[in-house]
VOMIMI-128198 format. One line per field, with one value per residue: residue number from 1; chain; z, y negated, x of N, C-alpha, C in turn. Coordinates in nm, 3 decimals, padded with zeros to 5 digits, always signed. Layout:
% VOMIMI-128198
nr <- (NUM,...) .
kette <- (A,...) .
n_w <- (Z,...) .
n_v <- (Y,...) .
n_u <- (X,...) .
ca_w <- (Z,...) .
ca_v <- (Y,...) .
ca_u <- (X,...) .
c_w <- (Z,...) .
c_v <- (Y,...) .
c_u <- (X,...) .
This chain:
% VOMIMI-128198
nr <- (1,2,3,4,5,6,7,8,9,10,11,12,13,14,15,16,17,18,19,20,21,22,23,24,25,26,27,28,29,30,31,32,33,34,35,36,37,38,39,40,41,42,43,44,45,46,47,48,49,50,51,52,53,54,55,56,57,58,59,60,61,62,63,64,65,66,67,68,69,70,71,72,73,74,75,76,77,78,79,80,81,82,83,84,85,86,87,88,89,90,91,92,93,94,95,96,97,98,99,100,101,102,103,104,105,106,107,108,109,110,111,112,113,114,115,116,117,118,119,120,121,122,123,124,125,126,127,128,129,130) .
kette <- (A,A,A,A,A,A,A,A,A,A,A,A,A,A,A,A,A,A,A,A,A,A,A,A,A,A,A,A,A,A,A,A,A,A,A,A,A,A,A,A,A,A,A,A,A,A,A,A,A,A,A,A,A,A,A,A,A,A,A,A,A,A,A,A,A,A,A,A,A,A,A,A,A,A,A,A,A,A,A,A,A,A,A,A,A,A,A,A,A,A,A,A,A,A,A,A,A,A,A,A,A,A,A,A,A,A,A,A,A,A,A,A,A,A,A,A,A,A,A,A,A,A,A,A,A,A,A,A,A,A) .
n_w <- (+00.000,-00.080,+00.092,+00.096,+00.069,+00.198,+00.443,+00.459,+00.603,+00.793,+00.956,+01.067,+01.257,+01.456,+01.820,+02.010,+02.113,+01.962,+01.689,+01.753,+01.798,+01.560,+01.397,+01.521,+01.424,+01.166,+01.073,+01.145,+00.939,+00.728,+00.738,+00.723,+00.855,+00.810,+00.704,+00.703,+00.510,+00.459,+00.380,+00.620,+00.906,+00.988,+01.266,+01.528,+01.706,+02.042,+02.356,+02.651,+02.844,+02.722,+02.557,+02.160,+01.938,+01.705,+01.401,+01.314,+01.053,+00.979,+00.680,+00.339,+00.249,+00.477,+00.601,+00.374,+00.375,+00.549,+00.461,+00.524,+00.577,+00.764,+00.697,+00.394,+00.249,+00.302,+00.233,+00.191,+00.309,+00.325,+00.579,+00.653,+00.885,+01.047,+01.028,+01.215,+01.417,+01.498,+01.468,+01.442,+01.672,+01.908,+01.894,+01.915,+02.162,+02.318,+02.269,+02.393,+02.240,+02.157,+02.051,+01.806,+01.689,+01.423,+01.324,+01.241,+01.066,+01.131,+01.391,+01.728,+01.842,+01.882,+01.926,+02.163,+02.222,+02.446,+02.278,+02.398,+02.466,+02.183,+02.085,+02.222,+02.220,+01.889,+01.906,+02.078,+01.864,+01.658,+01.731,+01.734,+01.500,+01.490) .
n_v <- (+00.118,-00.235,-00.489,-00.823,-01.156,-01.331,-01.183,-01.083,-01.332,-01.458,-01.232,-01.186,-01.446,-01.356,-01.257,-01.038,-00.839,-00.837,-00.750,-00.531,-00.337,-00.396,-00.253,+00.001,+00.087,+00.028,+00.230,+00.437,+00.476,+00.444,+00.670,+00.650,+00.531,+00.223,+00.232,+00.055,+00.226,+00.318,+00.527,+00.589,+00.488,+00.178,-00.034,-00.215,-00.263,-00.294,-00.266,-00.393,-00.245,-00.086,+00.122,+00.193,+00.050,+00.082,-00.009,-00.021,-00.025,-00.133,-00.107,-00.105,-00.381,-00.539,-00.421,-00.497,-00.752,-00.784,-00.692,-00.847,-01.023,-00.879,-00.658,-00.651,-00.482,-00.233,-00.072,-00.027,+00.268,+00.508,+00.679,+01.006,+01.035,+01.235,+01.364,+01.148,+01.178,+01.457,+01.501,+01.253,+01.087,+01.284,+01.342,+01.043,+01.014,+01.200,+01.083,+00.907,+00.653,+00.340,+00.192,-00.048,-00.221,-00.388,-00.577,-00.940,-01.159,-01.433,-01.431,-01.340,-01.201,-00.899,-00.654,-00.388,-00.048,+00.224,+00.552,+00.761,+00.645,+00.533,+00.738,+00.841,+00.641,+00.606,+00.897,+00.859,+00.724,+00.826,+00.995,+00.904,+00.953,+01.221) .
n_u <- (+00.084,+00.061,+00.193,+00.069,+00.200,+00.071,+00.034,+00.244,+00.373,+00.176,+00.197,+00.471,+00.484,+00.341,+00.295,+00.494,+00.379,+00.149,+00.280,+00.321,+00.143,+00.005,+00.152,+00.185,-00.094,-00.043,+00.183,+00.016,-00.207,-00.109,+00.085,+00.333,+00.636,+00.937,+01.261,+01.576,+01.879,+02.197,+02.359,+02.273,+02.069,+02.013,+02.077,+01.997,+02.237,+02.293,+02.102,+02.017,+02.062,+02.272,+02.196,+02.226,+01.963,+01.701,+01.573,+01.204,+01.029,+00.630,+00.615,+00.723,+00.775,+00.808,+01.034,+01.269,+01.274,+01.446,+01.692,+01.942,+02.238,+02.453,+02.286,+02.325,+02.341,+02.197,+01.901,+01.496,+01.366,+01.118,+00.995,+00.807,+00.505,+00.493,+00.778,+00.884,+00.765,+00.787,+01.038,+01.213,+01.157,+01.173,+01.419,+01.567,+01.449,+01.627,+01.869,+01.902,+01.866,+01.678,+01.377,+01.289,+01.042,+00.938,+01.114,+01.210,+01.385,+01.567,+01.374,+01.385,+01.143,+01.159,+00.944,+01.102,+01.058,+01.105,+01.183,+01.017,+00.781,+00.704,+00.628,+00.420,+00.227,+00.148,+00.095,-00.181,-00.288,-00.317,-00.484,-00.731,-00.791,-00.911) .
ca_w <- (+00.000,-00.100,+00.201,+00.023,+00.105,+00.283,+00.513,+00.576,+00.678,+00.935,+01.059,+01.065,+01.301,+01.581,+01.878,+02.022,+02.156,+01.854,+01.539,+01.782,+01.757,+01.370,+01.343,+01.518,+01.322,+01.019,+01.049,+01.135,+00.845,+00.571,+00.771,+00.718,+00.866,+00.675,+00.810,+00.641,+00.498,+00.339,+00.424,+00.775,+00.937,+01.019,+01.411,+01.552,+01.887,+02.170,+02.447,+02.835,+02.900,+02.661,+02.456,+02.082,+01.897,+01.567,+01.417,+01.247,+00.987,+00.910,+00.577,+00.265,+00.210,+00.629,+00.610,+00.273,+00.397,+00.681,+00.419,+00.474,+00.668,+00.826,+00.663,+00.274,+00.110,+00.316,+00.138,+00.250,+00.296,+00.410,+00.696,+00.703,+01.051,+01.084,+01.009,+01.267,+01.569,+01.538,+01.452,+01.485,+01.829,+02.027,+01.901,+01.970,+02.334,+02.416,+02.311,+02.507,+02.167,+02.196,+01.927,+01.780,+01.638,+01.318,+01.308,+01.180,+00.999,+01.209,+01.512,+01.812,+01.968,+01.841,+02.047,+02.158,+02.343,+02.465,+02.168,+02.406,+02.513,+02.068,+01.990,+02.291,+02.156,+01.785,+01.963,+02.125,+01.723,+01.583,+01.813,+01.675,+01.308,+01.450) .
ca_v <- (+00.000,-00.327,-00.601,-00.947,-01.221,-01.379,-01.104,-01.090,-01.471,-01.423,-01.126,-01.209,-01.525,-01.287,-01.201,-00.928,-00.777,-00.828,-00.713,-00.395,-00.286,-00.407,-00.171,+00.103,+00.128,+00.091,+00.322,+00.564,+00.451,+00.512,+00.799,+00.659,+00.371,+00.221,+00.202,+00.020,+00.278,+00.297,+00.668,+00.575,+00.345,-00.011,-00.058,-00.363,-00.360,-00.229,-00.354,-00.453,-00.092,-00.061,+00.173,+00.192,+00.025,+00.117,-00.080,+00.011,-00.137,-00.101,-00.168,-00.162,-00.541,-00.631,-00.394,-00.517,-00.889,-00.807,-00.636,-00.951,-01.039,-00.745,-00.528,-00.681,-00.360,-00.140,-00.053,+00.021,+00.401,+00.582,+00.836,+01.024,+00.997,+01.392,+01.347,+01.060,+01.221,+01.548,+01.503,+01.137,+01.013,+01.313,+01.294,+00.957,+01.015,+01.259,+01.040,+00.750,+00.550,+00.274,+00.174,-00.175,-00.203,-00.478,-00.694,-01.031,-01.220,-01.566,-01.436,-01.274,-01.130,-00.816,-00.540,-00.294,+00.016,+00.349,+00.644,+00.861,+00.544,+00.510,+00.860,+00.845,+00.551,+00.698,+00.981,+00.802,+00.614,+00.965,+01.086,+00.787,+00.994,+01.325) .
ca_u <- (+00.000,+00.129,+00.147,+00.050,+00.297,+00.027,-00.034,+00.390,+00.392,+00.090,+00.193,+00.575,+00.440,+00.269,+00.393,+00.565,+00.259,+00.008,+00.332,+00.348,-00.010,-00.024,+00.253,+00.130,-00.227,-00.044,+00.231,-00.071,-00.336,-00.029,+00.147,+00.480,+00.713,+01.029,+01.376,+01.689,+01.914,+02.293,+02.410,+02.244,+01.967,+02.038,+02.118,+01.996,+02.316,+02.294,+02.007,+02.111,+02.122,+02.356,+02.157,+02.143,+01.845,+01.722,+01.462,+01.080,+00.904,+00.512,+00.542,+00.839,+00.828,+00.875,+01.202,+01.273,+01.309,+01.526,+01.819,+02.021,+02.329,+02.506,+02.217,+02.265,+02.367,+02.114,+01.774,+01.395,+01.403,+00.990,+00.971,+00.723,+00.460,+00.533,+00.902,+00.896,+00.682,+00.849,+01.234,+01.310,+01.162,+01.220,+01.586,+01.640,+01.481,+01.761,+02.007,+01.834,+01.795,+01.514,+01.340,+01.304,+00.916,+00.884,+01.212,+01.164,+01.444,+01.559,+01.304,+01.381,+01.095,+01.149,+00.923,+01.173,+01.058,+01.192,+01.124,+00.876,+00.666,+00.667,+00.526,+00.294,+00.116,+00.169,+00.003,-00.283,-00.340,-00.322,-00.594,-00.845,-00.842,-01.007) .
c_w <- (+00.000,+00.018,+00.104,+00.119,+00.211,+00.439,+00.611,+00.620,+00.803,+01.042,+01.136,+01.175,+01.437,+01.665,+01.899,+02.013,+02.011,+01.736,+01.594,+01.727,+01.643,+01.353,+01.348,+01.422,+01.178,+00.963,+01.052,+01.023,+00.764,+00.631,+00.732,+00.808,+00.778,+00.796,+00.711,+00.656,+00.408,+00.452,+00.591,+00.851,+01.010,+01.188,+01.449,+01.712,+01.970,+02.232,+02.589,+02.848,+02.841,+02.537,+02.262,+02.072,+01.767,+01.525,+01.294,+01.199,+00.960,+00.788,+00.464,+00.286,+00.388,+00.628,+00.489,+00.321,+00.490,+00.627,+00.372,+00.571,+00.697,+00.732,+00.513,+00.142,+00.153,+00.254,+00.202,+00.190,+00.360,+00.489,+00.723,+00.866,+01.097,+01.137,+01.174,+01.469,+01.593,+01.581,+01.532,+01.652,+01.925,+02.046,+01.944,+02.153,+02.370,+02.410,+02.384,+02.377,+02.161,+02.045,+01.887,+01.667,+01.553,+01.343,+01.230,+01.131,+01.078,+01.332,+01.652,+01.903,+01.885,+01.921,+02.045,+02.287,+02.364,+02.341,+02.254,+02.407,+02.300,+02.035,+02.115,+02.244,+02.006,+01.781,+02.003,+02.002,+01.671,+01.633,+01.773,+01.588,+01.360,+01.505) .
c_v <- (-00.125,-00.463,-00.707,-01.046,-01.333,-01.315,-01.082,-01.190,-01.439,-01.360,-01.112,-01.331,-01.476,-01.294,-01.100,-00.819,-00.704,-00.739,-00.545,-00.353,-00.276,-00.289,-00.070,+00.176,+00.129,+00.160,+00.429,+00.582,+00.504,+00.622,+00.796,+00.533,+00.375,+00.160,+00.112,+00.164,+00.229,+00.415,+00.605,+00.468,+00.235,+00.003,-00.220,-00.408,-00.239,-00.351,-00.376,-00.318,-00.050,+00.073,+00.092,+00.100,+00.046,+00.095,+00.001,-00.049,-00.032,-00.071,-00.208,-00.315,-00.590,-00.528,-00.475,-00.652,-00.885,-00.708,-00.760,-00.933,-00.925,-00.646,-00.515,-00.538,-00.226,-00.161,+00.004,+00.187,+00.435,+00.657,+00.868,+01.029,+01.162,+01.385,+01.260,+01.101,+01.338,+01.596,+01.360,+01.071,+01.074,+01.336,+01.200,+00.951,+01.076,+01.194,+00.920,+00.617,+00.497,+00.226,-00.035,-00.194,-00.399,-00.613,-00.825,-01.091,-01.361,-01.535,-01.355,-01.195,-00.983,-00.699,-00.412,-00.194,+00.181,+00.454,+00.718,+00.744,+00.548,+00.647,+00.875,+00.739,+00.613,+00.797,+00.963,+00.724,+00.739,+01.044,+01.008,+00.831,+01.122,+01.312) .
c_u <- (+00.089,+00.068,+00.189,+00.126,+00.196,+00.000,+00.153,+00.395,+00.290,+00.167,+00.389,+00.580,+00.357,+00.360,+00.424,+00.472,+00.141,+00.114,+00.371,+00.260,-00.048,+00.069,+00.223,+00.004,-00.181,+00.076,+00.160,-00.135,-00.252,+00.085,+00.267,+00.492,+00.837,+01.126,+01.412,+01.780,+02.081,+02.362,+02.369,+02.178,+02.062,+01.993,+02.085,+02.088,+02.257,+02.204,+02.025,+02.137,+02.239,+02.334,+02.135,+01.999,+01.834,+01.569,+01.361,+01.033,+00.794,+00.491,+00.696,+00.888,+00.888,+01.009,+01.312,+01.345,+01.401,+01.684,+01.876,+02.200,+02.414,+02.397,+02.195,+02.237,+02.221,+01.951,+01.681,+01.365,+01.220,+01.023,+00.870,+00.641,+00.532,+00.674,+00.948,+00.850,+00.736,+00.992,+01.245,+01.313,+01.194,+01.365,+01.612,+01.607,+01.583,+01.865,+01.980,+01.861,+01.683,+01.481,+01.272,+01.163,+00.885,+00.971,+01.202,+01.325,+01.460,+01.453,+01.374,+01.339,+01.061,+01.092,+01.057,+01.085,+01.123,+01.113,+00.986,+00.778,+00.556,+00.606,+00.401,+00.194,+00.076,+00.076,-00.191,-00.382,-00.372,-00.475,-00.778,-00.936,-00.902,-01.085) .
C-alpha cells in the first residue's frame, strides 16, 4: 500500500505515543514492517542501558526517507509480521535489543521499546483480526 505524502507529513508530526499505535495497526493490516538494509539493518546507537536499537518502519516510504546520513547507502528491505513475531523479536529479546518504532528524519521522539513489550502488543493487534 502506497502512504500518500500527505499522510507521511501528518503522521511524521505525531507524537511518540500516537506514530506507535499508527505503526502497530499498520504493520498488522499489511502484515509486514520495513527495516533499512545494506548486508544488515540500520542501528539507531545504543540507548542509556547501553543496549542496541534497531529501528521499524510502518510503511516503505517512512524507512525510505530516513536512508540519509550514516544510513545513505542502506535501502527499504519488508519483513514479514510472521518473520517478525516469530524469529526477529524473540531474538532480539535474548540479546536484550530494543526496538526503535517509526524513526523520523531531524526528530527525536522516536518510540523505543523493549522487543517482548513489541510482539505483545503486535500480539494483542493480531488478536483484533479473528
Amino acid at each position: 500500500m502506497i502512504v500518500s505524502a500527505k499522510e507521511i507529513e501528518v503522521m511524521s508530526n505525531k507524537g511518540s505515543r500516537e506514530k506507535y499505535i499508527y505503526s502497530i495497526k499498520r504493520i498488522v493490516d499489511n502484515e509486514e514492517a520495513w527495516v533499512l538494509d545494506d548486508d544488515g539493518f540500520a542501528l539507531s546507537g545504543r540507548n542509556d542501558d547501553n543496549n542496541e536499537v534497531i529501528i521499524l518502519w510502518p510503511a516503505c516510504e517512512y524507512a525510505a526517507n530516513c536512508a540519509i546520513d550514516d544510513w545513505k547507502n542502506y535501502k527499504p528491505k519488508a519483513l514479514s509480521l510472521d518473520y517478525i513475531m516469530n524469529e526477529l523479536l524473540p531474538e532480539l529479546s535474548a540479546k536484550g535489543t530494543q526496538v526503535g518504532i517509526f524513526s523520523v528524519p531531524t526528530l527525536s521522539n522516536t518510540p523505543v521499546v523493549d522487543a517482548k513489550s513489541l510482539l505483545l502488543d503486535l500480539e494483542r493487534e493480531c488478536s483484533n483480526y479473528m
